[in-house]
C-alpha positions as CSV (number, residue, x, y, z in Angstrom):
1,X,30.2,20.6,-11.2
2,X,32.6,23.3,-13.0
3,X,31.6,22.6,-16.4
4,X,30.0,21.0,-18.8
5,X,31.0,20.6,-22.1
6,X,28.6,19.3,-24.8
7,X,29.5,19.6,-29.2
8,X,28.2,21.8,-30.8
9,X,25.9,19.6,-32.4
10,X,24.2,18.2,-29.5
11,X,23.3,21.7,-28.1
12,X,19.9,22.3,-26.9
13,X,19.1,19.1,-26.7
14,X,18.4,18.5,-23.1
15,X,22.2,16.8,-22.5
16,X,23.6,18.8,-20.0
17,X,20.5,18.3,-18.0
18,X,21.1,14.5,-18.8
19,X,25.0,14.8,-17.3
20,X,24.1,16.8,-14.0
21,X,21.1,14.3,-13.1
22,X,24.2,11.6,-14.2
23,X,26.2,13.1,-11.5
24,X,24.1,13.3,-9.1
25,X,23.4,9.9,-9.4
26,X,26.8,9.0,-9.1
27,X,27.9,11.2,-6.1
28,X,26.3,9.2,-3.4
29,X,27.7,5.9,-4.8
30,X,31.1,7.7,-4.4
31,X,30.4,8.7,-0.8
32,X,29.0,12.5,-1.6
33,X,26.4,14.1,0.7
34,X,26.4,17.1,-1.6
35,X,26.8,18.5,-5.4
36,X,27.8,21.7,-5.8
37,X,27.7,23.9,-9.3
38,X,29.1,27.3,-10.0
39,X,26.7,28.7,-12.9
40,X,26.4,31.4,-14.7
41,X,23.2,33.9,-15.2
42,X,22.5,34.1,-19.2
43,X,21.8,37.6,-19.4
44,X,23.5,38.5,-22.6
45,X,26.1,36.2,-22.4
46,X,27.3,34.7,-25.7
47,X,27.1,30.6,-25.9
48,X,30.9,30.1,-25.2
49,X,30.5,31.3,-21.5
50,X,27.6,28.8,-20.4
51,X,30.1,25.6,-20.2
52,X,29.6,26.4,-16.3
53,X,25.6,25.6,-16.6
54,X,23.3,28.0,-16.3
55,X,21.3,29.0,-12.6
56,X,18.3,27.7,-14.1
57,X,20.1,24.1,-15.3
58,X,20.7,23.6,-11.4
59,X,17.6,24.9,-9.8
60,X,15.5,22.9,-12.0
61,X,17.3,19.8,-10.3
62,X,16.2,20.7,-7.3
63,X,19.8,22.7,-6.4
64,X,19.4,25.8,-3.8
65,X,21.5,29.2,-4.4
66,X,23.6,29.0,-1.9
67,X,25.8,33.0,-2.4
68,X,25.4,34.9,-5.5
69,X,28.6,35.8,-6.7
70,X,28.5,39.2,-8.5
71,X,25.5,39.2,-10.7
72,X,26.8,37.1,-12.9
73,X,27.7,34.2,-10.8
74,X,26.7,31.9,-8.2
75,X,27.0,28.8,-5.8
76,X,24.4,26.3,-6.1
77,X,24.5,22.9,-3.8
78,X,22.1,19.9,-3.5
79,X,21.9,17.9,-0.7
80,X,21.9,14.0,-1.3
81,X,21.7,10.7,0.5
82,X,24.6,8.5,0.9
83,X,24.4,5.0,-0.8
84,X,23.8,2.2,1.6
C-alpha cells in the first residue's frame, strides 16, 4: 500500500481503515502472501503528507514494523494466507 487517498469530506471517518482491511482481503484472492505499507509517523506533519497511512493505521491491522526509515518513515508488512 503507497497511498491512500480519501476527499476531504470523508476524512476522519474510519475509510482508510475500511480500504487497507479492503486490501487485505483482496491480496490473497490475488495470490499475495503479504501486504506491505510505507507510513508515515504524524508528529507534526500537516494532513497533506498522511496519504501514505499513518504507523498506527497499519499496526492496528495487525501489520509488524518491519525497518524504520528515518524517523519519519517506515516498512510495515502483514503476513496473510493464500486463498484456496
Amino acid at each position: 500500500m503507497t497511498y491512500f487517498y480519501v476527499d476531504r469530506r470523508g476524512r476522519r471517518q474510519g475509510l482508510a481503515a475500511e480500504l487497507l482491511h479492503a486490501a487485505i482481503a483482496y491480496a490473497p484472492e490475488h495470490g499475495a502472501d503479504a501486504v506491505e505499507g510505507y507510513p508515515v509517523a504524524i508528529g507534526d506533519r500537516p494532513p497533506m503528507d498522511l496519504y501514505h497511512g499513518t504507523v498506527g493505521l497499519f499496526t492496528r491491522a495487525d501489520f509488524e514494523v518491519v525497518e524504520r526509515r528515518g524517523a519519519a518513515r517506515a516498512l510495515v508488512r502483514r503476513k496473510i494466507a493464500r486463498a484456496g
